[in-house]
C-alpha positions, 0 to 999 in steps of 0.5 A: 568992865570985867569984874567976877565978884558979881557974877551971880548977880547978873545971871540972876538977873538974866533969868529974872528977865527971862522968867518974867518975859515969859509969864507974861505971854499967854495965860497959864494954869495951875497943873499943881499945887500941893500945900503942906503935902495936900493936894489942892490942885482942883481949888484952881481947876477951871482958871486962867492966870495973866500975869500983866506987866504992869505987875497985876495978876488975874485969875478968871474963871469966866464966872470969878475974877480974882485980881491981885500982883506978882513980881519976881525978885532978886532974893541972893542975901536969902538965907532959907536955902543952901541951893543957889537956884532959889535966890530968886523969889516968885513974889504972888499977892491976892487981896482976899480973906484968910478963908479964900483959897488964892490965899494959900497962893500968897508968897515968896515962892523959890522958882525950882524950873522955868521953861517957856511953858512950865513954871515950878516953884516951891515954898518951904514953910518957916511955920510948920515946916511943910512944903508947898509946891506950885506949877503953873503951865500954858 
């Protein structure tokens, strides 16, 4: 029963049920997003964000519905980072065009924080290099 070689493992899972628990009650907004240094937080101003167990994401509006999913996984073989805190992904997914601004929300995002009313999450593009950074709070 007492085993040390996966210790990891379970705090990751612990914090994985943690966050998830927690983004499923209420709804959330975005109160940052920057994409590779730019600003675009106002392309979200005005939407709520549910994220549903059944894995479905939804961002109203009250005008537009955008509907797409979300998980949160365990990525401790990751190899993009040294920090032990990003080997948890942040999965979000919209079904949109390429030109749609919930678009640039599509990824694997590292969590950099979670409390019960703040999520901060950061993705470090393999492209270009750039740092995109999302905060979703309630």
């Amino acid at each position: 029963m007492c085993s040390n070689d996966d210790d990891g493992l379970d705090d990751n899972e612990q914090q994985i049920a943690q966050i998830r628990n927690t983004v499923q009650s209420g709804t959330w907004r975005i109160t940052r997003f920057m994409d590779s240094g730019q600003d675009e937080t106002t392309d979200f101003t005005g939407y709520e964000f549910s994220f549903n167990s059944d894995g479905s994401l939804i961002a109203t509006n009250g005008t537009n519905t955008k509907t797409g999913t979300w998980s949160v996984t365990n990525d401790s073989n990751s190899n993009d980072d040294s920090s032990s805190d990003d080997d948890i992904d942040f999965n979000i997914f919209f079904a949109v065009p390429e030109t749609d601004d919930f678009e640039d929300l599509n990824d694997d995002w590292d969590v950099v924080s979670s409390t019960s009313t703040k999520i901060e999450l950061i993705d470090i593009s393999g492209g270009n290099g750039g740092t995109d950074m999302l905060t979703f709070e309630r």
